[in-house]
N, C-alpha and C positions, 0 to 999 in steps of 0.2 A: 192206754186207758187211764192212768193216771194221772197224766193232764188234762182229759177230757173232763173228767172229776175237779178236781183242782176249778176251772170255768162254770163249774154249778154248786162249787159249793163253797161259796167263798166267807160265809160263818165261820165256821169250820166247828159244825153242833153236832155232827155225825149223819147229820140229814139234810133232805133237798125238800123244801118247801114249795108248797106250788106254782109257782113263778119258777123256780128254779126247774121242777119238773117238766113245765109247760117247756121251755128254755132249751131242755137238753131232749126232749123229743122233736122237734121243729128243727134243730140243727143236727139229728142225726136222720135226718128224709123222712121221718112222720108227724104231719103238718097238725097240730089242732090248735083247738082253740083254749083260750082259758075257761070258758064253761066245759066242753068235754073233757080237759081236765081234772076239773075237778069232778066231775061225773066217774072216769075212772079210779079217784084214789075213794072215792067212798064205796064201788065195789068191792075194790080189794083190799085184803086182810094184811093190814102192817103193823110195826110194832108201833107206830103211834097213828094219833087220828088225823093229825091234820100236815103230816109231812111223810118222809119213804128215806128211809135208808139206801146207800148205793147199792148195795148187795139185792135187796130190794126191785129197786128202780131196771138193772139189769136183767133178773131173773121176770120180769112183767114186761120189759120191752119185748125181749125175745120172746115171748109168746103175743105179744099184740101184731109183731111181726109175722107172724108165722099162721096168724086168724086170717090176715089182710092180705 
């Protein structure tokens, strides 16, 4: 998992920006787009507005996965 990481976050700000998000859901088998992207980080509650922490990013996939 920590290379997978390491490939979306390569600032290293503590955070995955939305490119980066887009990025590491597309290459983990859930396809979208950059509009539905960013469609999901403004539903959900993170600690900042315009990016997602990995802890984050994890704890939201596994449940988009698990809607789908």
């Amino acid at each position: 998992m920590t290379n997978f990481l390491t490939n979306y976050h390569r600032d290293g700000s503590g955070f995955l920006d939305v490119s980066e998000v887009r990025q590491a859901f597309n290459d983990a088998g859930h396809k979208i787009t950059g509009h539905e992207c960013r469609d999901l980080l403004s539903k959900w509650q993170r600690a900042s507005q315009n990016e997602i922490t990995w802890a984050e990013f994890v704890v939201k996939f596994v449940q988009l996965r698990h809607q789908g």
